[in-house]
TINU-970294 format. One record per residue (C-alpha): z, x, y; residue in one letter. Coordinates in nm, 4 decimals. Layout:
BEGIN
@c3: Z | c1: X | c2: Y | residu: a
...
END
This chain:
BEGIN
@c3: -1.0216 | c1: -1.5141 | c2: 3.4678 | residu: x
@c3: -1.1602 | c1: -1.1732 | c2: 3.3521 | residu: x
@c3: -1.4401 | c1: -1.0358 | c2: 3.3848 | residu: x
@c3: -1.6259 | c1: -0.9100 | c2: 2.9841 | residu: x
@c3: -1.5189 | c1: -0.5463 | c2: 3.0847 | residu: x
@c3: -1.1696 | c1: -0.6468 | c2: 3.1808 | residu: x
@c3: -1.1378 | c1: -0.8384 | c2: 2.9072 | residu: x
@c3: -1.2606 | c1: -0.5912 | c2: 2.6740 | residu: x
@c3: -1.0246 | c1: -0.3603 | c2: 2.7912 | residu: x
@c3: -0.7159 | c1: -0.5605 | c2: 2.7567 | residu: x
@c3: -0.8183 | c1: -0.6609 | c2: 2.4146 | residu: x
@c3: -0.9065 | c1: -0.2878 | c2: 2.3278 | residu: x
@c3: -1.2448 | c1: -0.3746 | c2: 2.1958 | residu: x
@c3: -1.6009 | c1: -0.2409 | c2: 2.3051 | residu: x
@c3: -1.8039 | c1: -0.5005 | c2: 2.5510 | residu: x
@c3: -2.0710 | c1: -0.4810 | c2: 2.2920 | residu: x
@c3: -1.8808 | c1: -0.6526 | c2: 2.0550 | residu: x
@c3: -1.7968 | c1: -0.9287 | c2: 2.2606 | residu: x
@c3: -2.1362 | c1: -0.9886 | c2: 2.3389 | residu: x
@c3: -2.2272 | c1: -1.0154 | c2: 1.9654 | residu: x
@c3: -1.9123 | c1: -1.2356 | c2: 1.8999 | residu: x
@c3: -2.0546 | c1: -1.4358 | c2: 2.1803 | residu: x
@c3: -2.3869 | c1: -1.4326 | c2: 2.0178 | residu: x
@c3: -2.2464 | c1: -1.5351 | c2: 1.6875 | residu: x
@c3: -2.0268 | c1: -1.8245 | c2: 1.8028 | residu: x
@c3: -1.7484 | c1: -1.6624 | c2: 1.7125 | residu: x
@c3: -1.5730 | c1: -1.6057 | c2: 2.0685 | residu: x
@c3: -1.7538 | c1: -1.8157 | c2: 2.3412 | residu: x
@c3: -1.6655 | c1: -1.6863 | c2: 2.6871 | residu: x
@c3: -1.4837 | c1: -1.9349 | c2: 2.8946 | residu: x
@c3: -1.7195 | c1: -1.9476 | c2: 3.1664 | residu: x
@c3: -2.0519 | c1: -1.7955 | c2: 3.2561 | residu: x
@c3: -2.2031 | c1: -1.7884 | c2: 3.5911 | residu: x
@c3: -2.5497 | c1: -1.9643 | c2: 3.5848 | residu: x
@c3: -2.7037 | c1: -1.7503 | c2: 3.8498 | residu: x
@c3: -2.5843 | c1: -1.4098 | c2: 3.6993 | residu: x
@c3: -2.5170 | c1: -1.4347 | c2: 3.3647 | residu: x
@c3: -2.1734 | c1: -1.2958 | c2: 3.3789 | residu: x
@c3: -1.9766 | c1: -1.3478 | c2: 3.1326 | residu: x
@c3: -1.5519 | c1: -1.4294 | c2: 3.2009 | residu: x
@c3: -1.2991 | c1: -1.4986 | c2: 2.9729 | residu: x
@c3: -0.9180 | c1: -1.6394 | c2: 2.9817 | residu: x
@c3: -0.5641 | c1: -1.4712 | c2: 2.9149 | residu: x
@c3: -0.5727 | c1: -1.7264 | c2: 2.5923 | residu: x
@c3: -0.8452 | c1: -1.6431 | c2: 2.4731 | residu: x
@c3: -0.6385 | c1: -1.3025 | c2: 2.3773 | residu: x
@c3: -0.4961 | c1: -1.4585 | c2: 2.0926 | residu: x
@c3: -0.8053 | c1: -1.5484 | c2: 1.9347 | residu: x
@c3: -0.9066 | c1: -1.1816 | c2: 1.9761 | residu: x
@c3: -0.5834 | c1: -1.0684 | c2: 1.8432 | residu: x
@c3: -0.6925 | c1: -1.3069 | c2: 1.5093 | residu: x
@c3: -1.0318 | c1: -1.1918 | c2: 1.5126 | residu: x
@c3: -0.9680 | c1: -0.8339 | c2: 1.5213 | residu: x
@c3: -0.6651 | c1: -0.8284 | c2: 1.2553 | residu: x
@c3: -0.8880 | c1: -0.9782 | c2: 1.0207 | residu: x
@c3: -1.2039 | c1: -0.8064 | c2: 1.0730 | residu: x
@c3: -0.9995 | c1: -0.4539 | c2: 1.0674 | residu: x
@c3: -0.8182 | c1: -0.5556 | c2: 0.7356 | residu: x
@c3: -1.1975 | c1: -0.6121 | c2: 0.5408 | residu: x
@c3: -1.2413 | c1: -0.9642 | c2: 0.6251 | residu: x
@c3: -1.6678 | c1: -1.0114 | c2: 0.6959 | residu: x
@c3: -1.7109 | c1: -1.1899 | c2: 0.9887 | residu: x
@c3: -1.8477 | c1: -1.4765 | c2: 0.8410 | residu: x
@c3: -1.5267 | c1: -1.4912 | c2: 0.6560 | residu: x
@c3: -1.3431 | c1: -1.4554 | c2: 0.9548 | residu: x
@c3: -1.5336 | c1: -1.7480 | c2: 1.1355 | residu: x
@c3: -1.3993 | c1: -1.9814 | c2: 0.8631 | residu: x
@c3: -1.0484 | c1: -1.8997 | c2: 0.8735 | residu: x
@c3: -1.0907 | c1: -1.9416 | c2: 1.2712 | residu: x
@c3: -1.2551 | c1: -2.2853 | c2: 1.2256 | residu: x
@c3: -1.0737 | c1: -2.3792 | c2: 0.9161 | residu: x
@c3: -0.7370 | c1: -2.3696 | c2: 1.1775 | residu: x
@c3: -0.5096 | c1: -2.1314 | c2: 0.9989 | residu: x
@c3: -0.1711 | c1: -2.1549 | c2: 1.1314 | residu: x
@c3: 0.0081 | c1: -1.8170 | c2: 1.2307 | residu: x
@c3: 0.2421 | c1: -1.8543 | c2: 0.9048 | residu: x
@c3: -0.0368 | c1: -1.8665 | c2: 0.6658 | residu: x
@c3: -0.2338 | c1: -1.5882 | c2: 0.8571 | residu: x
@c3: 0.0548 | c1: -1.3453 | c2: 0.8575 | residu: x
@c3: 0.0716 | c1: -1.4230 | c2: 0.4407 | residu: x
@c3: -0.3033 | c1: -1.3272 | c2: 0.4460 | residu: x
@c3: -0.2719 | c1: -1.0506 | c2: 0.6464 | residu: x
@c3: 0.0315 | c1: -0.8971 | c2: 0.4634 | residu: x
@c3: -0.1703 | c1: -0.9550 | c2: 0.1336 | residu: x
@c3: -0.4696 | c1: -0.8246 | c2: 0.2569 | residu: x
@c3: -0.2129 | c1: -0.5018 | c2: 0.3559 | residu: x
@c3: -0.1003 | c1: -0.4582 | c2: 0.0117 | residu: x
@c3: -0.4355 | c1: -0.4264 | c2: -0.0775 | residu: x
@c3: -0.5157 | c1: -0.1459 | c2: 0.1673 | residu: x
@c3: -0.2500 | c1: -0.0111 | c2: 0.0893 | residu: x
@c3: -0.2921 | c1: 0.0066 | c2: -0.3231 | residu: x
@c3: -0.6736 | c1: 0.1486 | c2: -0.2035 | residu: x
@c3: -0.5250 | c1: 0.4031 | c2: 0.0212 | residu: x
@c3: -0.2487 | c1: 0.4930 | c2: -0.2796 | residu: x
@c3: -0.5494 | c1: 0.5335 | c2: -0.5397 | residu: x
@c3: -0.7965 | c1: 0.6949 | c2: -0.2970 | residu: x
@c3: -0.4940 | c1: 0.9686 | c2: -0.2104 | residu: x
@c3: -0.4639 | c1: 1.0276 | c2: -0.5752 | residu: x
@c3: -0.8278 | c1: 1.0820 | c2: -0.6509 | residu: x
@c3: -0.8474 | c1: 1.3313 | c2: -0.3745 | residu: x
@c3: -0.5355 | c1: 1.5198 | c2: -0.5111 | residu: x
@c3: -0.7206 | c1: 1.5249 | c2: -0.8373 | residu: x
@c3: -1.0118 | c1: 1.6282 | c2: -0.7359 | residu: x
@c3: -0.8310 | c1: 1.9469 | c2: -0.5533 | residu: x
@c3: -0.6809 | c1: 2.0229 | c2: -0.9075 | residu: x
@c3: -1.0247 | c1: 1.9918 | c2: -1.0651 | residu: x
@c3: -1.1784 | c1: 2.1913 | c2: -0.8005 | residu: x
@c3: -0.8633 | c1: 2.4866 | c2: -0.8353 | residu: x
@c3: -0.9425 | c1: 2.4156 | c2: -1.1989 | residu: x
@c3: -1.3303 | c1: 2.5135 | c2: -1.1833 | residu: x
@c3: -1.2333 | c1: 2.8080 | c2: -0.9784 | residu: x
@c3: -0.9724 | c1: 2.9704 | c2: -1.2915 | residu: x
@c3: -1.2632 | c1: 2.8642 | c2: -1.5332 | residu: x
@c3: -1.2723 | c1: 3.2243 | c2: -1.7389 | residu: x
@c3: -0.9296 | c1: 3.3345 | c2: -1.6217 | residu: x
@c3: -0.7179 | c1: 3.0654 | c2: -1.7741 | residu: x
@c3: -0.3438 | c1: 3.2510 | c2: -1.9261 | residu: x
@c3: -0.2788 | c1: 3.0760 | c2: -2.2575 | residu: x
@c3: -0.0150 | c1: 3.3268 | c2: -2.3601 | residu: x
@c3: 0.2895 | c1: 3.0891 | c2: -2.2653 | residu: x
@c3: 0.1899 | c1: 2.8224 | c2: -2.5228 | residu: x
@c3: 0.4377 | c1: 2.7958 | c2: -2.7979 | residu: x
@c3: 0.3326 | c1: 2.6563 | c2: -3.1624 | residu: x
@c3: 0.6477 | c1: 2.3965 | c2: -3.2414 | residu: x
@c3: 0.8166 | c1: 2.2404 | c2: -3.5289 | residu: x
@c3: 0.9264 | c1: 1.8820 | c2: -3.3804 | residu: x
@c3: 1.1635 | c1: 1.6598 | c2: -3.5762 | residu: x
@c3: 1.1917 | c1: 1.2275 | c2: -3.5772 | residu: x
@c3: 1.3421 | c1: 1.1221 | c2: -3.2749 | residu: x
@c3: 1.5124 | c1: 0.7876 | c2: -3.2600 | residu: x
@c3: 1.4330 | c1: 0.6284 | c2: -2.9482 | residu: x
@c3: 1.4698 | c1: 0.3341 | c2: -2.7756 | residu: x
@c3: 1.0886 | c1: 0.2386 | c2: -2.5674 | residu: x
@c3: 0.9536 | c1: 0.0022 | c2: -2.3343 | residu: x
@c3: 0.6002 | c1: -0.0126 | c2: -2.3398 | residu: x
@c3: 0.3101 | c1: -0.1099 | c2: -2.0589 | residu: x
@c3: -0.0758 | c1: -0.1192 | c2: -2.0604 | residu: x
@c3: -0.2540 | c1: 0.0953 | c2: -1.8136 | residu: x
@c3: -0.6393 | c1: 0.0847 | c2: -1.7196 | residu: x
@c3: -0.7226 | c1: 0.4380 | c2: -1.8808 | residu: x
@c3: -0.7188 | c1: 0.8079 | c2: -1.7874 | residu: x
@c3: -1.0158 | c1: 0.7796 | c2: -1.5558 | residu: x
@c3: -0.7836 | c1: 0.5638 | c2: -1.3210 | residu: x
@c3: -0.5502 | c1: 0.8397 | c2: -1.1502 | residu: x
@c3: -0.2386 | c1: 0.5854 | c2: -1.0294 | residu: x
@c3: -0.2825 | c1: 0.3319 | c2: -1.3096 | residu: x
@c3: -0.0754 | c1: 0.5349 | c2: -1.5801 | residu: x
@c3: 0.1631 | c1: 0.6061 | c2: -1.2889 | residu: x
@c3: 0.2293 | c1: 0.3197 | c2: -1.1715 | residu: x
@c3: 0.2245 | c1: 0.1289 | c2: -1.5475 | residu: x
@c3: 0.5117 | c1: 0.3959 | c2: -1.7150 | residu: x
@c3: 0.7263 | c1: 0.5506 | c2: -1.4180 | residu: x
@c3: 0.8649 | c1: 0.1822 | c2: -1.3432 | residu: x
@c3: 0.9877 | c1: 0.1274 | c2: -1.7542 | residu: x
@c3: 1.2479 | c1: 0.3954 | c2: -1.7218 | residu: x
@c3: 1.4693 | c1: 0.2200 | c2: -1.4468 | residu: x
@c3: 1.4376 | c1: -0.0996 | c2: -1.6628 | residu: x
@c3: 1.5332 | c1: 0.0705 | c2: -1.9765 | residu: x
@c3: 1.8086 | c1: 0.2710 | c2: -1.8649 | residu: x
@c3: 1.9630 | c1: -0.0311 | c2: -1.7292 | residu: x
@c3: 1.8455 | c1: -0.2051 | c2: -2.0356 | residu: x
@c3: 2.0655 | c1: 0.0546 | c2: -2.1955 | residu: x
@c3: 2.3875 | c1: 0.0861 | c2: -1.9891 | residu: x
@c3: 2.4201 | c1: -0.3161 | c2: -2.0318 | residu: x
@c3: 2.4006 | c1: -0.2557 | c2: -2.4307 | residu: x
@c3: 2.6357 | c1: 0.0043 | c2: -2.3903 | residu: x
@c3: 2.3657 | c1: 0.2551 | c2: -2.5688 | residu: x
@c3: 2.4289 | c1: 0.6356 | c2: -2.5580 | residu: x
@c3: 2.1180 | c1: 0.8674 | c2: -2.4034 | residu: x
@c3: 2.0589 | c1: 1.1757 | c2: -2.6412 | residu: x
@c3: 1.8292 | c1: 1.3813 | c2: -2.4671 | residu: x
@c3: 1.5419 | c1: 1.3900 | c2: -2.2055 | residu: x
@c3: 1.2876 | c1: 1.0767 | c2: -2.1265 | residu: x
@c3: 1.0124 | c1: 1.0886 | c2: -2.3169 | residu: x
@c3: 0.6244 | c1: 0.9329 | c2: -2.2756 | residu: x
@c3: 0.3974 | c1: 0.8918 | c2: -2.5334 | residu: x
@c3: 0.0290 | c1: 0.7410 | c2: -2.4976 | residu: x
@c3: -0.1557 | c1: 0.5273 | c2: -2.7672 | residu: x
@c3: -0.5377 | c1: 0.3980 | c2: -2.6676 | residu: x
@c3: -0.6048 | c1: 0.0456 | c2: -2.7452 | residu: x
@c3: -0.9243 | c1: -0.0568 | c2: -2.7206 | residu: x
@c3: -0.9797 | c1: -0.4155 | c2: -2.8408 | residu: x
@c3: -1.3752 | c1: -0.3824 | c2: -2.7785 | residu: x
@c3: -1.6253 | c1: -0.1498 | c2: -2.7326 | residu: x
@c3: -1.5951 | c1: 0.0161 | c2: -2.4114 | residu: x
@c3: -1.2480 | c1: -0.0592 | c2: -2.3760 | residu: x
@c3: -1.0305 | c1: 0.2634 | c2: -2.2189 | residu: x
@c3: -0.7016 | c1: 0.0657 | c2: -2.1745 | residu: x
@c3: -0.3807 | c1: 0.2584 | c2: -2.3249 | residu: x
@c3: -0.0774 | c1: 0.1497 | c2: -2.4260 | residu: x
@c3: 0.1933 | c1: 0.3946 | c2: -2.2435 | residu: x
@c3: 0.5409 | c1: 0.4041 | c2: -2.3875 | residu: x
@c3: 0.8156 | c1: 0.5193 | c2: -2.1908 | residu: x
@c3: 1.1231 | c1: 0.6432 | c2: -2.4193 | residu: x
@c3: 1.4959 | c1: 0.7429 | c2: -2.4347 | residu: x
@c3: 1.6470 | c1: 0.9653 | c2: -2.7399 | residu: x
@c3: 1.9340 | c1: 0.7259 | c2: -2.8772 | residu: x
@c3: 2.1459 | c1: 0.8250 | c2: -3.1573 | residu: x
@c3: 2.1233 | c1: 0.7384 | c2: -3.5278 | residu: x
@c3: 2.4264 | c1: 0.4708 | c2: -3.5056 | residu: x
@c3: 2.3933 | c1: 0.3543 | c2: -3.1484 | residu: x
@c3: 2.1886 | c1: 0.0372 | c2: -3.1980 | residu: x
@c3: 1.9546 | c1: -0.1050 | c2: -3.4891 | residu: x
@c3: 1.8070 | c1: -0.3581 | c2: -3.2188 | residu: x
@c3: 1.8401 | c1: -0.5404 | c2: -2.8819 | residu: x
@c3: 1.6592 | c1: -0.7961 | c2: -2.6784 | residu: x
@c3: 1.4425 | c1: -0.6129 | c2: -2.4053 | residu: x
@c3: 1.3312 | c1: -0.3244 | c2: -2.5487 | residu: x
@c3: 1.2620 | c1: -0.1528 | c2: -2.8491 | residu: x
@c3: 1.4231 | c1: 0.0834 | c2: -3.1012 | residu: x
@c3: 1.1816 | c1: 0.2772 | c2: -3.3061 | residu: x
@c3: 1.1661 | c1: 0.6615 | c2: -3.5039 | residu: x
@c3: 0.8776 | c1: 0.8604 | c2: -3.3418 | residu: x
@c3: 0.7384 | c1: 1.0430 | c2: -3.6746 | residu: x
@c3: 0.7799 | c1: 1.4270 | c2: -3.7142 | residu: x
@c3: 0.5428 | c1: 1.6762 | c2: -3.5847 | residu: x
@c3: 0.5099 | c1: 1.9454 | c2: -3.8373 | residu: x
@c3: 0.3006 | c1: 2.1838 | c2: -3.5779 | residu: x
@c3: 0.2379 | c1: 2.0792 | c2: -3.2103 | residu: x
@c3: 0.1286 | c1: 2.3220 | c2: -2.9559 | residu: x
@c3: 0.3319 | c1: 2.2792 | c2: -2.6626 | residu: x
@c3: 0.3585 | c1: 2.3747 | c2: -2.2911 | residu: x
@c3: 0.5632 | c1: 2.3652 | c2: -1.9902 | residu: x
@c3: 0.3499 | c1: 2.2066 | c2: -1.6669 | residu: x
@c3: 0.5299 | c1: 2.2999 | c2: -1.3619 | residu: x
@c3: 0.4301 | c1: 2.0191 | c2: -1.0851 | residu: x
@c3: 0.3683 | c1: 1.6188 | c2: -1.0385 | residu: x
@c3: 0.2452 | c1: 1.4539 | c2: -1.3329 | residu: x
@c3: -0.0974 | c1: 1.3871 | c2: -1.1394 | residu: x
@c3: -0.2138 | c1: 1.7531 | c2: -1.2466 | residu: x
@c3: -0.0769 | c1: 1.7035 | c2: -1.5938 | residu: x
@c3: -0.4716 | c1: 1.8282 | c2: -1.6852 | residu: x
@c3: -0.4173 | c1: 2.1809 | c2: -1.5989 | residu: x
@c3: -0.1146 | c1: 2.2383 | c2: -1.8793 | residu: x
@c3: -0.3494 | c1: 2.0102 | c2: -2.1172 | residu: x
@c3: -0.6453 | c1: 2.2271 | c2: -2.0561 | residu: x
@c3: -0.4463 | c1: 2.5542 | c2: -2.1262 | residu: x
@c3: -0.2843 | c1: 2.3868 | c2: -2.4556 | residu: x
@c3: -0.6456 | c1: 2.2978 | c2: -2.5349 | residu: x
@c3: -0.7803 | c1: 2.6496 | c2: -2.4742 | residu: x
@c3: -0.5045 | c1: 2.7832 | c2: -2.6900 | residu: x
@c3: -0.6293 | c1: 2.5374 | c2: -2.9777 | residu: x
@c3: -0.9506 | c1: 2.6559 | c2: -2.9575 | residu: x
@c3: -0.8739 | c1: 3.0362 | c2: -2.9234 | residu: x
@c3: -0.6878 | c1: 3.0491 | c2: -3.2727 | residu: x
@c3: -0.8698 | c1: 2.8258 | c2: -3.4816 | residu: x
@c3: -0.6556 | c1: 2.5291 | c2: -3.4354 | residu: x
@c3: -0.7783 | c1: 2.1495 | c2: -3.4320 | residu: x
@c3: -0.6105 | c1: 1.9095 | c2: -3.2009 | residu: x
@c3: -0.5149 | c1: 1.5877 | c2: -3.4864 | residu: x
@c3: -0.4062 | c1: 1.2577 | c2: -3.3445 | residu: x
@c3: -0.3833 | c1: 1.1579 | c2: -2.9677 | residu: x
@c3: -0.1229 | c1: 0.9283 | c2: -3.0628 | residu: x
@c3: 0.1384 | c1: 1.1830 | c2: -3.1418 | residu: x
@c3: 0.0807 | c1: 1.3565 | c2: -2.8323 | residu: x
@c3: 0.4186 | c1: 1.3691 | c2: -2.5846 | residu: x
@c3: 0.5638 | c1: 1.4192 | c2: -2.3096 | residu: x
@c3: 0.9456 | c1: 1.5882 | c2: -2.2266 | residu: x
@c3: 1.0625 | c1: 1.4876 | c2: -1.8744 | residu: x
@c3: 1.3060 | c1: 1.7945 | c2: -1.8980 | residu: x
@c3: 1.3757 | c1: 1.7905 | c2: -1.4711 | residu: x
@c3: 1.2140 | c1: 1.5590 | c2: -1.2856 | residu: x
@c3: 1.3730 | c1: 1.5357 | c2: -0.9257 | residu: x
@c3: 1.2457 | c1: 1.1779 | c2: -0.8114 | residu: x
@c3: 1.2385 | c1: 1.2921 | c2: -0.4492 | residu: x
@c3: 1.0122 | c1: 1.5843 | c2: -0.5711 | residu: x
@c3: 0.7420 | c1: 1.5777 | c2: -0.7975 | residu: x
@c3: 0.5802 | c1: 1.9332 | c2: -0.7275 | residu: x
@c3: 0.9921 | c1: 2.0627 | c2: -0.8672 | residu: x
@c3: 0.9351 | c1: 1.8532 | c2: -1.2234 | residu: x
@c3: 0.9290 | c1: 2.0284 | c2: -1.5459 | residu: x
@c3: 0.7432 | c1: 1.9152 | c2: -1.8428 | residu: x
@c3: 0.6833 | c1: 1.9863 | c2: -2.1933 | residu: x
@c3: 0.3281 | c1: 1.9050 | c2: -2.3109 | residu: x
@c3: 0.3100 | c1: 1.8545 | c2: -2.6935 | residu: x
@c3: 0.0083 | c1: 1.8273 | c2: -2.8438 | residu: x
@c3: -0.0002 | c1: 1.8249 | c2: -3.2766 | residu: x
@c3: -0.2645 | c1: 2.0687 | c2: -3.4337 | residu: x
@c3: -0.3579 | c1: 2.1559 | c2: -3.7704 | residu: x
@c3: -0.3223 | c1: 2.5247 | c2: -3.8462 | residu: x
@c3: -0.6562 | c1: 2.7096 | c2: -3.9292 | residu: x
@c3: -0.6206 | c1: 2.8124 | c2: -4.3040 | residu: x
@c3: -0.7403 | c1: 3.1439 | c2: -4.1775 | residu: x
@c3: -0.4244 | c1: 3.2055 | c2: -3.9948 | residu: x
END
């Protein structure tokens, strides 16, 4: 047997915390000396630790970890839980590295605020594109990865989509973003990813969708140089341009995006055009 600071050490965990498992019920020592008080444990009693402390380090409360111990879980079902539990973590982790990488941007944002170049925006004429979409619902704008991880998965799926109908690609993917709120409160938005298709390549097909995006008579547009995470900073300039000559900004739901590069092993190298539709000032 070991003795509570042996066995703390070969389980890599403090002694306090086997005392307070002890105290708990949730790992009894194997033996303690009645004159001394001492405390020894087993080599077995290793793999309860090994349970104990995978769940407890992947969120689990230790109550909730006392009734999976008691409850018997076999190793199969605990290495399902624990891999789920991972996924989890690692969705967290995913979001929580996002929000930080936005809230750099915001914070290089706040630090331009009065020195912001508008000069490359570009006032555009943009014909009806025939396109053929696939369409997802993401949480809203205020959710950094949800948007990501609803719209870059459609294009895969709808190029495939389109090599098995034998349908011709005409130009450069294209996103598009339409809010659908179905209550008050409600920030969900329907995000449509989108290939240019020509005029006699398909009327429809099963698995996706074949629709004319309207023309844009005026859109202010942009190209934003980096991951799609920062997309702000190019909407922000486009919006100070709006401002600066008059302009108003007319329906989000016209709004695009123009994947023209976008190396999928480097998002700082894409290339985007940001269109945004405006009405012209009648002063202009």
């Amino acid at each position: 047997m070991f003795s509570i600071g042996e066995f703390a050490g070969l389980g890599r965990v403090s002694v306090r915390m086997l005392r307070h498992y002890d105290a708990i019920g949730l790992l009894r020592p194997a033996h303690v000396d009645p004159h001394s008080g001492y405390r020894f444990y087993t080599a077995a009693q290793l793999r309860l630790l090994n349970r104990v402390t995978a769940l407890k380090d992947l969120g689990f409360s230790l109550q909730q970890v006392q009734a999976l111990i008691d409850e018997k879980v076999d190793a199969a079902e605990l290495r399902g839980m624990l891999r789920l539990r991972r996924a989890e973590l690692a969705a967290r982790m995913r979001q929580d590295t996002a929000r930080l990488a936005q809230v750099d941007a915001r914070l290089r944002m706040i630090e331009s605020e009065g020195h912001m170049d508008s000069g490359d925006v570009v006032l555009k004429n943009i014909p009806a594109i025939r396109v053929a979409q696939l369409s997802a619902t993401a949480a809203g704008y205020d959710h950094p990865t949800s948007i990501t991880e609803n719209l870059s998965p459609l294009y895969p799926r709808l190029m495939e989509l389109l090599e098995r109908h034998g349908v011709r690609v005409t130009g450069a993917p294209i996103a598009w973003y339409e809010p659908t709120p179905s209550e008050p409160g409600d920030e969900t938005i329907r995000v449509h990813a989108a290939f240019p298709i020509g005029e006699a390549e398909v009327d429809h097909a099963d698995g996706f969708e074949v629709v004319t995006l309207p023309p844009v008579g005026d859109a202010a547009t942009a190209l934003h140089h980096g991951a799609m995470s920062e997309a702000f900073r190019t909407g922000q300039k486009i919006a100070t341009w709006i401002d600066d000559n008059g302009h108003r900004a007319i329906d989000p739901g016209f709004a695009r995006e123009v994947y023209l590069d976008c190396p999928m092993d480097d998002p700082e190298r894409w290339v985007t055009e940001m269109q945004v539709p405006v009405r012209l000032s009648t002063a202009v």
